[in-house]
C-alpha positions in Angstrom: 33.3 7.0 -8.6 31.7 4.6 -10.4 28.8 4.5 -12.8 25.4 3.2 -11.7 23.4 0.6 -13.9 19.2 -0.7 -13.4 20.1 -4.0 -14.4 16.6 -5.9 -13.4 13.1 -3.6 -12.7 9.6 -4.4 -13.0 6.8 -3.7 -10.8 3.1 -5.8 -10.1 -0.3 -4.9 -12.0 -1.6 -1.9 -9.8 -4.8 -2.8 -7.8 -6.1 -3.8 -4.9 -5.3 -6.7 -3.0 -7.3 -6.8 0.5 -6.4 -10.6 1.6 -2.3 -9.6 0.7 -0.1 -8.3 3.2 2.5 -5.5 2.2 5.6 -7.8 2.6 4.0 -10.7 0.1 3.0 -7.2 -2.4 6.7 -6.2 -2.0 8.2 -9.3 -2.2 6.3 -9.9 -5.4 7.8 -7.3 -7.2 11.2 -7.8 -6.2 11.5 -11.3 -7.3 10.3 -9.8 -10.2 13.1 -7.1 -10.9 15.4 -10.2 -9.6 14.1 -12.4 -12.4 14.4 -9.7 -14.9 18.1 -9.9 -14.5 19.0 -13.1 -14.0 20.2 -12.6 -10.2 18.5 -14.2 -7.1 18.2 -12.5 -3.3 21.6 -14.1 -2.5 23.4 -11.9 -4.7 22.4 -9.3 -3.3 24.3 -7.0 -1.0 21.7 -4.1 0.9 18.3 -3.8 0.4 16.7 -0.4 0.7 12.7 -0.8 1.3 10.7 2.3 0.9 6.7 2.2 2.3 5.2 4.7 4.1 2.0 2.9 5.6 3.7 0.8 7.9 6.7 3.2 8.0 7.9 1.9 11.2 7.2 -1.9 10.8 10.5 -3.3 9.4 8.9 -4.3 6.4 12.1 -4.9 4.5 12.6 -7.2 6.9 9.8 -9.0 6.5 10.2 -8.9 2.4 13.2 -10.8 3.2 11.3 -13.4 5.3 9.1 -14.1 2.1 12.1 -14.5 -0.5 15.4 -15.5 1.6 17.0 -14.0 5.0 20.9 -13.4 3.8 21.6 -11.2 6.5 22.2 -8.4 4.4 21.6 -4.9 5.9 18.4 -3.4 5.3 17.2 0.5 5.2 14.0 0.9 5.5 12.7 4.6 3.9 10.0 6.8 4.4 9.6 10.4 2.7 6.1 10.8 1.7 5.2 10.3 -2.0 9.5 10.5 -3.2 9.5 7.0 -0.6 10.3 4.7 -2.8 12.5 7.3 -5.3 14.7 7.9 -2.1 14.5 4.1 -1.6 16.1 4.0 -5.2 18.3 6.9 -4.0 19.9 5.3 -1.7 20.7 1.6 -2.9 22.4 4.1 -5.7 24.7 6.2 -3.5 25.4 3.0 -2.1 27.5 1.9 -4.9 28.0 5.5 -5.6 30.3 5.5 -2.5 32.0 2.2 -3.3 30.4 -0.1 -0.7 28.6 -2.5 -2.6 28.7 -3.8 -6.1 24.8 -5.5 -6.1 21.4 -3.7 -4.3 17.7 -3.9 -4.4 15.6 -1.1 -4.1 11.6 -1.8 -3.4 8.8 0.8 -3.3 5.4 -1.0 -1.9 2.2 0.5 -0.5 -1.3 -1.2 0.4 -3.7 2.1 0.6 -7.3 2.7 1.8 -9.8 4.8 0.5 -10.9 8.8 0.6 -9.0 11.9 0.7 -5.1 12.2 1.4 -4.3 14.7 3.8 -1.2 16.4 5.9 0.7 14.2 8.3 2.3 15.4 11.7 0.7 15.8 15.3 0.6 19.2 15.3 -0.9 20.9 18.7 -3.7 23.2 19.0 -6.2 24.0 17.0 -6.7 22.3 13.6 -6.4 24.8 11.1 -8.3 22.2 8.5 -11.1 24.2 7.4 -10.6 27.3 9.0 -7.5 28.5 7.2 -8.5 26.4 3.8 -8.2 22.6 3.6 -4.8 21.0 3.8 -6.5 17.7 2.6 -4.5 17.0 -0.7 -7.1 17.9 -3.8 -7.9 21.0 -2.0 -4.1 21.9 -2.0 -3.1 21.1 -5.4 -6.7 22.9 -6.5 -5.6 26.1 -4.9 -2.0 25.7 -6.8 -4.1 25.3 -9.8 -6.1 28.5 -10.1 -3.3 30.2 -8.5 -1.4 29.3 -12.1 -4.9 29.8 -13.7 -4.7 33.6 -12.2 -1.4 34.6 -13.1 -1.3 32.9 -16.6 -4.8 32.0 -17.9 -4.7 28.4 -17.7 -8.1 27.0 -18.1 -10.7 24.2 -16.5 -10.5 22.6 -20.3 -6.5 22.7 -20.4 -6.4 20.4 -16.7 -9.0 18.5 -17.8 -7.3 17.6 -21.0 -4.8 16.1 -19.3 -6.5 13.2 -17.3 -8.0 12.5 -21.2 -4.5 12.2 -22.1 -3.4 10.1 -19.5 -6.4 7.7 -19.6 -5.7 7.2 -22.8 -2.4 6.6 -22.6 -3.5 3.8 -19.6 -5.2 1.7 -22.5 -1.7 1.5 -23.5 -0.8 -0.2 -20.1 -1.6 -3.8 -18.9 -0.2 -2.7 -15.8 -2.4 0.3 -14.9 -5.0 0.0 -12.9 -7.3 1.4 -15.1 -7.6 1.5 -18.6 -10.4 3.4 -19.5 -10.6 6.3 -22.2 -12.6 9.1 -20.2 -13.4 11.6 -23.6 -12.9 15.8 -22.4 -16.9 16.2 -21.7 -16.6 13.1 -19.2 -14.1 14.8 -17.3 -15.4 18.1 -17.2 -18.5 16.6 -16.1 -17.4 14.5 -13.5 -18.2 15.2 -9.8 -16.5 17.8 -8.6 -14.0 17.3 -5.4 -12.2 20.6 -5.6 -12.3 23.3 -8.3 -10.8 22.7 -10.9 -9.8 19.0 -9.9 -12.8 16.9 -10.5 -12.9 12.9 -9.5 -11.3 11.7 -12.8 -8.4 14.6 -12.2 -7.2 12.9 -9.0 -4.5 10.2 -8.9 -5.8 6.6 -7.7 -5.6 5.0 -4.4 -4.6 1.7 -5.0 -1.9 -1.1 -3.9 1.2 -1.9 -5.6 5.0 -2.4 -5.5 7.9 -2.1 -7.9 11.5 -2.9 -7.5 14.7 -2.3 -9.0 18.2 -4.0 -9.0 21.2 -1.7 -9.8 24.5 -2.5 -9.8 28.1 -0.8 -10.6 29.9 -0.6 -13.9 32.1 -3.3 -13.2 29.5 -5.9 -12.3 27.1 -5.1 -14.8 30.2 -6.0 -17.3 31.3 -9.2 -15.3 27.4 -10.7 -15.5 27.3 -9.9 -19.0 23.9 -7.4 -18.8 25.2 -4.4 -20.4 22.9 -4.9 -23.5 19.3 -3.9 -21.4 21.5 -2.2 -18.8 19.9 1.6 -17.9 22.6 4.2 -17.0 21.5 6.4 -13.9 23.1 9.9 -15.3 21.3 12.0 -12.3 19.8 10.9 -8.8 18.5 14.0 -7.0 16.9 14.7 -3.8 15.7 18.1 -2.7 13.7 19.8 0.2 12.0 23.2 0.7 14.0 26.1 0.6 13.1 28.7 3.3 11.7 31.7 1.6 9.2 34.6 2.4 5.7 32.9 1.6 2.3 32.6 3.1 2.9 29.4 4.6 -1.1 28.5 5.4 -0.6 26.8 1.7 2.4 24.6 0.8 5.2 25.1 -1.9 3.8 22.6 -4.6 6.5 24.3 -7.2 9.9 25.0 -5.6 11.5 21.8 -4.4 10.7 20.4 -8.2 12.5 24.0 -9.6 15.2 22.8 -7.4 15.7 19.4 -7.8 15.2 19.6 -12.0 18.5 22.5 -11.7 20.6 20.1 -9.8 19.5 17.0 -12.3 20.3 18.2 -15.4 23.8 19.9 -14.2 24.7 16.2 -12.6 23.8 14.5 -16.1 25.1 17.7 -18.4 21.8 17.6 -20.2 18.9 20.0 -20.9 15.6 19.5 -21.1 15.6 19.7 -24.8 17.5 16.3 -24.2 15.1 14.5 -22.4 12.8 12.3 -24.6 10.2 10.9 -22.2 8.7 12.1 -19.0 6.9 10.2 -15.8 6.1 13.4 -13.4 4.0 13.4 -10.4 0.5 13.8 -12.0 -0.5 13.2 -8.9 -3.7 15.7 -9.9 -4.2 17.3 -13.0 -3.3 20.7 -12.1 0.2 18.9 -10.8 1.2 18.0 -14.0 0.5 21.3 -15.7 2.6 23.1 -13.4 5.1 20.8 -13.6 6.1 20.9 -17.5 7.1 24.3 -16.4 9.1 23.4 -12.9 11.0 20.5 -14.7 11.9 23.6 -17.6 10.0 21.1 -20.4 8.7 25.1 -21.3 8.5 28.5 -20.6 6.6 29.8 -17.5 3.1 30.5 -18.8 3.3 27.9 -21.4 2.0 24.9 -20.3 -1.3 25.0 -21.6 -0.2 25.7 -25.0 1.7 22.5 -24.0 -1.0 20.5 -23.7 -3.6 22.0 -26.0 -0.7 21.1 -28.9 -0.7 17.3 -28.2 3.5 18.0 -27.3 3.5 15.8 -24.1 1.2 13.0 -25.7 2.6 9.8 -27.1 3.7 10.9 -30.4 4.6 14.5 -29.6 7.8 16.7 -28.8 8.2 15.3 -25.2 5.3 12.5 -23.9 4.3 12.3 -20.5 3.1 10.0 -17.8 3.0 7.3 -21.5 2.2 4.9 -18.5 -1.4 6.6 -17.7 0.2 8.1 -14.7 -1.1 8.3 -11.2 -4.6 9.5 -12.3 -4.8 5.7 -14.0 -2.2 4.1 -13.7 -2.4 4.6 -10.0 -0.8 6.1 -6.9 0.6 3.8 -4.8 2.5 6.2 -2.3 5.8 3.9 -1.3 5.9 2.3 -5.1 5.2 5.7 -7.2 8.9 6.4 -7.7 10.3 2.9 -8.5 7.2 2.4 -10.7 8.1 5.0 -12.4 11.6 4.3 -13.2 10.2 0.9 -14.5 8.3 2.5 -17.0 11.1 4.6 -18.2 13.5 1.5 -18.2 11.2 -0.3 -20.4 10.9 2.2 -23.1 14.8 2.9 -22.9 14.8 -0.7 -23.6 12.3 -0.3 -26.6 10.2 -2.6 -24.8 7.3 -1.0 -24.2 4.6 -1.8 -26.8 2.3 -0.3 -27.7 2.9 2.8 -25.7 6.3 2.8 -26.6 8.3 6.1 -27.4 10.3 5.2 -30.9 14.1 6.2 -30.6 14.0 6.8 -26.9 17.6 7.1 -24.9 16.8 9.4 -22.2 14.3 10.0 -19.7 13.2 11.5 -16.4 11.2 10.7 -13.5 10.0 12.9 -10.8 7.9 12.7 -7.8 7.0 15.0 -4.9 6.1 14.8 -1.5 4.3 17.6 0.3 6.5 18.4 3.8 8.8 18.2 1.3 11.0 16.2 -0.7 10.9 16.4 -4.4 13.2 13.2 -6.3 14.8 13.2 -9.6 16.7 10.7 -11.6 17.7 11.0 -15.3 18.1 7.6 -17.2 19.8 6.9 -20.2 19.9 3.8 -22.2 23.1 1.7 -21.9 25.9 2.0 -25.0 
């Protein structure tokens, strides 16, 4: 089977964009990965679209209708906050399996305000608020202090990383905020659930990315080896049955999962890996994490954290973007925007954010239901 190359990628400045529709926001960002590469929507073979807010309205279709109808097929994905990673996913095992040589994979979402909860139509009584909350902060809060119980993790250690991300965000002309928010800002911010307060939640915003990957032969017939981005691992992963209290979800297993199956597809450890984009998608999230993705020992990841190791200039950085919690969470467009931003610094063209010597990176996501994505990236040789 053949290789798998990102030879364009790029996603919009996050935000918000009330007179847009989603297929103009979509469409946006892949004429940007097109440009990127040199390629237009003609060469193009399959498009795989990946939004989760109008899940069952054909928007790839009508992304084509804004930037040229070739009568290529089109998937359209949905799969909670891995969407647009499984979009990715896909338009890879495509060439994986030898049908096409050329595809486009775009992530977009256009998302409201207020508190995420737990899809599904579910019948009888609502267990919201009698058994808990399933509303997302509430969920990722009880994983939180549940890690906080068993291995002494503290308020100060979550806060410290949505200082960290922040930071990094000033670092980011495409993050939606670029703000330094100091430890005592944090910590004193309004609470939404213990220990997550407002500036330790990922950001509701719009925003699309897009990629353009292509086989080994192609990428050497156009020539674009040079800022080419070798896929070494694509994984996607689900829930494994096991005997839980299922009032609460799994935040930790699929990631456990997934991260095993990644690094034996790319024949790399974690030790290899020299930048990380994980699903920060609260502050507790990404502490828990560095441990499910194996970047240390259970029970380590605050040491992780109070050490400055996954900060830009450390051992292993993480979320260098500003993550979700600034850069923003744009369900549909998380995964793809994060494979942008570890393109660009596998590309040494990130900036001033930029991780020196970088050749191999991760990016995860997770959706709660659940479906956890993983892909390993390595810089062309």
């Amino acid at each position: 089977m053949t290789d798998v190359y990102i030879v364009g990628v790029d996603m919009i400045k996050f935000g918000r964009f009330p007179d847009r529709t989603v297929p103009q926001i979509g469409a946006e960002a892949a004429l940007l990965a097109l440009d990127d590469c040199g390629l237009t929507i003609q060469d193009m073979q399959a498009l795989y679209c990946g939004n989760l807010g109008q899940a069952s309205g054909m928007v790839g279709q009508r992304l084509l209708q804004e930037i040229g109808q070739t009568g290529m097929p089109v998937v359209n994905v949905a799969n909670a906050c891995a969407t647009g990673a499984t979009a990715f996913r896909e338009a890879w095992t495509a060439i994986k399996a030898g049908l096409y040589d050329l595809t486009l994979a775009v992530g977009v979402e256009q998302m409201g305000k207020g508190l995420l909860g737990g899809g599904g139509g579910a019948k009888g009584i609502s267990k919201e608020g009698l058994l808990g909350s399933g509303t997302m902060p509430a969920v990722f809060a009880e994983a939180g202090m549940e890690h906080a119980n068993k291995y002494g993790t503290t308020f100060e250690q979550f806060a410290k990383v949505s200082v960290k991300n922040h930071h990094h965000s000033t670092l980011n002309p495409k993050a939606m905020y670029q703000i330094e928010t100091p430890l005592e800002t944090v910590m004193n911010a309004e609470m939404i659930s213990y220990p997550n307060t407002k500036l330790m939640c990922s950001v509701n915003v719009d925003g699309s990315a897009a990629a353009v990957l292509a086989s080994e032969s192609k990428v050497r017939e156009l020539g674009l080896m040079d800022r080419a981005v070798k896929v070494r691992a694509s994984v996607l992963s689900s829930d494994p049955w096991q005997a839980r209290d299922l009032v609460m979800p799994d935040v930790n297993s699929c990631t456990r999962l997934a991260a095993k199956a990644a690094y034996e597809m790319a024949g790399l450890g974690a030790q290899d890996i020299d930048l990380v984009e994980l699903h920060d998608c609260f502050a507790t999230a990404e502490i828990l994490h560095y441990e499910n993705l194996g970047l240390c020992g259970d029970g380590e990841a605050g040491r992780l954290i109070d050490d400055g190791d996954v900060a830009l200039g450390g051992k292993i950085p993480v979320n260098v973007s500003g993550g979700l919690l600034s850069k923003g969470h744009p369900l549909g467009a998380t995964g793809i925007a994060n494979i942008y931003e570890v393109s660009t610094h596998l590309r040494g063209e990130a900036g001033k954010r930029q991780v020196e010597g970088a050749t191999i990176g991760m990016t995860h996501v997770i959706g709660l239901g659940s479906a956890c994505a993983i892909h390993i990236l390595e810089k062309a040789s």
